[in-house]
C-alpha positions as a Markdown table, in Angstrom:
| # | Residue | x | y | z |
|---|---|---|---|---|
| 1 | Unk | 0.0 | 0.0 | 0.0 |
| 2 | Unk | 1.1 | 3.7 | -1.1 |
| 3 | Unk | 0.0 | 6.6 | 1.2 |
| 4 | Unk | 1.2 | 9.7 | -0.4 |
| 5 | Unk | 1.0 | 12.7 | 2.3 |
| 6 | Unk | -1.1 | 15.9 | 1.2 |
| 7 | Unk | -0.4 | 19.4 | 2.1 |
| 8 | Unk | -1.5 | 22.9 | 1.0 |
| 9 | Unk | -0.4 | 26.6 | 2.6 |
| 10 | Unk | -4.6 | 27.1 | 1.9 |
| 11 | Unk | -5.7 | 25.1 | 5.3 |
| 12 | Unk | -3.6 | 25.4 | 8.6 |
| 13 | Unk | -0.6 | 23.4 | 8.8 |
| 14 | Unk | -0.5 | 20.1 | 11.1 |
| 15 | Unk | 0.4 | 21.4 | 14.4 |
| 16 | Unk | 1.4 | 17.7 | 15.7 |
| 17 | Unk | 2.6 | 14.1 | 14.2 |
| 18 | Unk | 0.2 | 13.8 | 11.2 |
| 19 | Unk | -0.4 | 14.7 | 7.9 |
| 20 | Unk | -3.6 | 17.1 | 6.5 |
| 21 | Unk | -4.6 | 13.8 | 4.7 |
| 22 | Unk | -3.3 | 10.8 | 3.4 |
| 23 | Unk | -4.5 | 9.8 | -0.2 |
| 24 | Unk | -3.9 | 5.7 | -0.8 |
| 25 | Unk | -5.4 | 4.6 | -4.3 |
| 26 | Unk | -8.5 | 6.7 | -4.8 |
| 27 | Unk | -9.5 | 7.3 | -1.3 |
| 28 | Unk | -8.1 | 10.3 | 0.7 |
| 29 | Unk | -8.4 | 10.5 | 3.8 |
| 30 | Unk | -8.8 | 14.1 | 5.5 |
| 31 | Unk | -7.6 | 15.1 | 9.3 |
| 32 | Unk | -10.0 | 16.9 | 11.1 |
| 33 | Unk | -9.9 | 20.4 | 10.5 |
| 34 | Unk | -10.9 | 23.6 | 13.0 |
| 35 | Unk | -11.8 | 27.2 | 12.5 |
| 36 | Unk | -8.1 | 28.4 | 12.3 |
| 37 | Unk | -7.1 | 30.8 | 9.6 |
| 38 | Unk | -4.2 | 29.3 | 7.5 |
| 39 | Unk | -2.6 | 32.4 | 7.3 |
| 40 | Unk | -2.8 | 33.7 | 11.2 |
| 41 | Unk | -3.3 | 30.1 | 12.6 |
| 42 | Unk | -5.8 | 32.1 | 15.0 |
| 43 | Unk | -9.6 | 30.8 | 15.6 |
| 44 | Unk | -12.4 | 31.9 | 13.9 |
| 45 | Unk | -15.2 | 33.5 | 16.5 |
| 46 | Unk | -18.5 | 32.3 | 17.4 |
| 47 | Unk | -19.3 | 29.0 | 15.6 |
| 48 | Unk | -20.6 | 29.8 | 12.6 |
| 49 | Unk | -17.4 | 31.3 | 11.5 |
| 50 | Unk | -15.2 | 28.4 | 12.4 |
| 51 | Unk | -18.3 | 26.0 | 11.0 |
| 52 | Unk | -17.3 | 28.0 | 7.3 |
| 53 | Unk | -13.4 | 28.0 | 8.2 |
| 54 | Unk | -13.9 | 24.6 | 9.0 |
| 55 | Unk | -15.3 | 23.7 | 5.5 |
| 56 | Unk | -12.6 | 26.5 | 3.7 |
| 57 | Unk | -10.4 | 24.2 | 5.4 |
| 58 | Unk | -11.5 | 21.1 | 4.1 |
| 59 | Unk | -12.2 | 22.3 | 1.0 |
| 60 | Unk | -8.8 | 23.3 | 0.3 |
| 61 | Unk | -7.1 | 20.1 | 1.4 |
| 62 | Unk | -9.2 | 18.1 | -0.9 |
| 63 | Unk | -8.5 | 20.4 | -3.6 |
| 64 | Unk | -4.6 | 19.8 | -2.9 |
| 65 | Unk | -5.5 | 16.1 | -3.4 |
| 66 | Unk | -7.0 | 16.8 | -7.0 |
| 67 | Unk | -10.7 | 16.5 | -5.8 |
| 68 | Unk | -13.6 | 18.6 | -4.3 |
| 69 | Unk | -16.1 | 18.9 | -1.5 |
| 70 | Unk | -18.5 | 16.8 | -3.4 |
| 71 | Unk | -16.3 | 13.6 | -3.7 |
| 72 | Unk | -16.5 | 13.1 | -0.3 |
| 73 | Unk | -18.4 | 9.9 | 1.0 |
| 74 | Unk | -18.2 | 10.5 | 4.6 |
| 75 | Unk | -17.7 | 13.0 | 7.3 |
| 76 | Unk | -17.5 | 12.6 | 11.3 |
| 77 | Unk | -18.6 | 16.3 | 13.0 |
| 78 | Unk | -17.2 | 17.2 | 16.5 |
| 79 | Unk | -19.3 | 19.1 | 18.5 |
| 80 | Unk | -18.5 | 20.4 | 21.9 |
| 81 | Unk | -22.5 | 21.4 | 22.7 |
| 82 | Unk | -24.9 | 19.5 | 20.3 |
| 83 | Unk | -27.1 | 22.6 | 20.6 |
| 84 | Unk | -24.9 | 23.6 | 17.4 |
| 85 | Unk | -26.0 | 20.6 | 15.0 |
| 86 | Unk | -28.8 | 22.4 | 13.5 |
| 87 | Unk | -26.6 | 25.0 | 12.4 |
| 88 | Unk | -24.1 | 23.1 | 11.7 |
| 89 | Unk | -26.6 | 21.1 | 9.5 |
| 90 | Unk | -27.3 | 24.7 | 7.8 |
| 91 | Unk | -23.7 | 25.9 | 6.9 |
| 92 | Unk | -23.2 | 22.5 | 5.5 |
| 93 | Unk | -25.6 | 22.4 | 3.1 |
| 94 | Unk | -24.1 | 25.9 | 1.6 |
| 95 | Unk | -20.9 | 24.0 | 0.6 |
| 96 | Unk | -22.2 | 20.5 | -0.6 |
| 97 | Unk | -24.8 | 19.0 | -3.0 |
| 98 | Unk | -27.1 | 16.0 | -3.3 |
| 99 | Unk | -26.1 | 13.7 | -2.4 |
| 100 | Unk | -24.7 | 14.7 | 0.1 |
| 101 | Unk | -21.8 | 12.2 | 1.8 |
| 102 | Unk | -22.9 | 10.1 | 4.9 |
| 103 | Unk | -22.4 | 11.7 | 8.4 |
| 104 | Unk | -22.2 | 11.1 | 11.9 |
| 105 | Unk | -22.4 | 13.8 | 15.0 |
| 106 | Unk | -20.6 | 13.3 | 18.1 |
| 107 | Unk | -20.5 | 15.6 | 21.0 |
| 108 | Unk | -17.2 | 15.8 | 23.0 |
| 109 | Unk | -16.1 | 17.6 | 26.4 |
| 110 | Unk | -13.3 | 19.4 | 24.4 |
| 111 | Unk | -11.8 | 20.0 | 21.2 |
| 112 | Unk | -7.8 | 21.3 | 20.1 |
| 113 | Unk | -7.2 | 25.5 | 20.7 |
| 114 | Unk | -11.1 | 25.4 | 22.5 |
| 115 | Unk | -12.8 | 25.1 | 18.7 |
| 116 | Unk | -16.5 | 24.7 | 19.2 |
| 117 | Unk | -16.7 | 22.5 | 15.8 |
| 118 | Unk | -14.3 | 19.9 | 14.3 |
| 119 | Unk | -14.6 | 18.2 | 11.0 |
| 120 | Unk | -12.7 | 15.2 | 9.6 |
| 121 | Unk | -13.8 | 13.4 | 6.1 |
| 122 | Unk | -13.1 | 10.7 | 3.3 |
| 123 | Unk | -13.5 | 11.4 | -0.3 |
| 124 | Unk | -12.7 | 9.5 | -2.9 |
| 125 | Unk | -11.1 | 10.4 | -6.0 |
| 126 | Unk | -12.8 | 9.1 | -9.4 |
């Protein structure tokens, strides 16, 4: 098996031992991502502005693997106070289409630099 390490200067740099994602074969898989700014790797406030950060983010890591939002198949969404998910649920369908990729919600006590919302995905590549 091949894993070839992705990286872009367009979402914020790993700030510990992994990679932004890992593409093996036609499947990529995507670190979670939080509201940082790439440029000022400070937080986004309030959390519908790291929810869009959040998806910036994403988006350009899977561009920097040669695909797009809409060739992911799955995402997992952090949540330190489900109160959020509606919202969440909102944002997201401003940055994907139908159909959109299969999702799960978990709520945690805490996420990396205090982030309200943390995404991580797999897309594959056709």
């Amino acid at each position: 098996m091949t894993k070839e390490p992705i990286e872009t200067k367009k979402a914020p740099q790993a700030i510990g031992t992994y990679s932004q994602a890992i593409r093996t074969g036609d499947t990529v898989y995507l670190s979670g991502q939080i509201g940082l700014d790439p440029e000022t790797m400070q937080m986004a406030e309030g959390i519908e502005a790291q929810a869009h950060r959040v998806f910036q983010n994403l988006r350009a890591v899977a561009e920097a693997a040669g695909g797009r939002l809409d060739d992911m198949v799955k995402l997992t969404v952090y949540l330190t106070d489900l109160v959020h998910f509606a919202r969440i649920n909102e944002i997201m369908a401003g940055y994907f289409s139908r159909p959109y990729p299969a999702r799960a919600a978990v709520g945690v006590a805490g996420l990396p630099r205090n982030a309200m919302v943390e995404i991580e995905a797999v897309m594959v590549l056709s």
